[in-house]
Structure formats: structure tokens, C-alpha cells
RODO-2510 file (C-alpha; in nm, 4 decimals, decimal comma):
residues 85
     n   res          X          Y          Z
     1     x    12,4462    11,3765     8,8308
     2     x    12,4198    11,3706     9,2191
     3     x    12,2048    11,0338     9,3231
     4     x    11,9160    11,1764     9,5915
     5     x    11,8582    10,9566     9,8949
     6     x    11,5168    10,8201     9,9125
     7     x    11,3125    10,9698    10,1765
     8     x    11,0854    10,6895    10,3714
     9     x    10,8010    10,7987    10,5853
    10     x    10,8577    10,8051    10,9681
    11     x    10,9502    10,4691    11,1273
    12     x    11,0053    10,3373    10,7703
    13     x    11,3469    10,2014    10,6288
    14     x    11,4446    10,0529    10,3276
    15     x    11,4569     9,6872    10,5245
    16     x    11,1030     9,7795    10,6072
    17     x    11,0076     9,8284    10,2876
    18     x    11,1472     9,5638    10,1225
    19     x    11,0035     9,2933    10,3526
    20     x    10,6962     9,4444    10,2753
    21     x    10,7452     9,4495     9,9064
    22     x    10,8807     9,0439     9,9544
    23     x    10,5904     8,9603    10,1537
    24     x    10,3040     9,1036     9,8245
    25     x    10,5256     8,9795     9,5658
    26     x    10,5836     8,5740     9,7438
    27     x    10,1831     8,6049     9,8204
    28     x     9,9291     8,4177     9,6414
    29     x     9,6015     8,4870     9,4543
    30     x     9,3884     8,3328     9,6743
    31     x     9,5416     8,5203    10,0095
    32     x     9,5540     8,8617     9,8328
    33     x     9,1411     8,7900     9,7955
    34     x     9,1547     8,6861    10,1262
    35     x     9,3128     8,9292    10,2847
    36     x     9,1642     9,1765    10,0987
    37     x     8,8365     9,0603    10,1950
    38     x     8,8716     9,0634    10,5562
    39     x     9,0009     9,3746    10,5352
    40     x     8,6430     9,4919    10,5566
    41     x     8,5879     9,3273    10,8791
    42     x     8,7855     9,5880    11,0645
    43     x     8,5233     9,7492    11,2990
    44     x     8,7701    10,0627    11,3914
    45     x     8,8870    10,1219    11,0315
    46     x     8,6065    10,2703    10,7503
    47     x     8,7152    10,2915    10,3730
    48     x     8,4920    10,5697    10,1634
    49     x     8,5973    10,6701     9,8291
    50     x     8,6342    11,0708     9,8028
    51     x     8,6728    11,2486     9,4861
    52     x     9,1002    11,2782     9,4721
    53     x     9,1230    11,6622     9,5220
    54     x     8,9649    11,6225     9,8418
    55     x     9,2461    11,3617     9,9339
    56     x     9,5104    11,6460    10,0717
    57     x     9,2555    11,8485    10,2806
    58     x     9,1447    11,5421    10,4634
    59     x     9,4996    11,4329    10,5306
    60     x     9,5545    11,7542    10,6735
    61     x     9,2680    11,6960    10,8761
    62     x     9,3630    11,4294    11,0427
    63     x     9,6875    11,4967    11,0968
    64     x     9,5184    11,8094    11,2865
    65     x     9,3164    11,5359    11,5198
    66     x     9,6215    11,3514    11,5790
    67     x     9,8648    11,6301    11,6536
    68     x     9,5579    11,7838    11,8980
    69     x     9,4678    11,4677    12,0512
    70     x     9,8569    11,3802    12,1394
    71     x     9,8745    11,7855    12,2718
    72     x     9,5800    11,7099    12,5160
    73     x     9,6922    11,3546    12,6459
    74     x    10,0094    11,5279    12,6945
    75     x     9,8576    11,8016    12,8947
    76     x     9,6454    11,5346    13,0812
    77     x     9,9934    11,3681    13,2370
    78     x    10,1193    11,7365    13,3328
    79     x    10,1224    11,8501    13,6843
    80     x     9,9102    12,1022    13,7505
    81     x    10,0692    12,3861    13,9369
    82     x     9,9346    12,4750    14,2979
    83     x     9,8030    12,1515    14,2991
    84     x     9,8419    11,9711    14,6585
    85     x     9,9996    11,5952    14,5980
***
């Protein structure tokens, strides 16, 4: 049988994710409650809970923001044509 290559997401490698799998498994109790707790603390980040089939149509909606909000900073830094510089 044929061995698939993993797929990582963008910007991810298996480096990547094995520092990040070093860095829970070498971390304590105490700093996993800590970290967790301030966690919270982040004023641009909310956490709700939503019931799980509702999980994929929210992802797609904001990877609809993202993808829009990148188009129109994009067409912010294009020259406008007939415009006088």
C-alpha cells in the first residue's frame, strides 16, 4: 500500500508541528491552567460555543470576510486610472 503524504495547513510544516506538539507535551499542569486562563484576557479574540453543525458554515463565513477584506485592501493600493499623480 502507497504511504499518503500528510497535508499541513498553510504556513504549517511538520517542524512546525512538532515544536508545537514538544512545547504541550514538556508543559506543566500549572502553565496549561495558566495559560489557559489568560487566554480569556484576549480583548480581540471571543470564544462562544455553537452547536457543531453550525461549525462549517461559520468557517465558511469567515473565510468569506477574510478573502473580501484582503480583495478591498488590495483594491485600496491600486492606481486608479485617469487619476492625476
Amino acid at each position: 500500500m502507497k504511504r499518503s503524504k500528510n497535508a499541513f495547513p498553510k504556513a504549517w510544516d511538520e517542524r512546525r508541528v512538532r515544536a508545537l506538539a514538544e512545547y504541550y507535551d514538556q508543559q506543566t499542569e500549572d502553565e496549561a491552567v495558566r495559560e489557559y486562563e489568560t487566554s480569556h484576557d484576549e480583548p480581540s479574540q471571543t470564544v462562544i460555543t455553537v452547536p457543531t453543525r453550525l461549525v462549517p458554515v461559520i468557517r465558511s463565513l469567515i473565510s468569506l470576510a477574510t478573502t473580501r477584506r484582503k480583495q478591498v485592501r488590495q483594491a485600496c493600493k491600486a492606481p486608479v486610472k485617469g487619476a492625476v499623480v
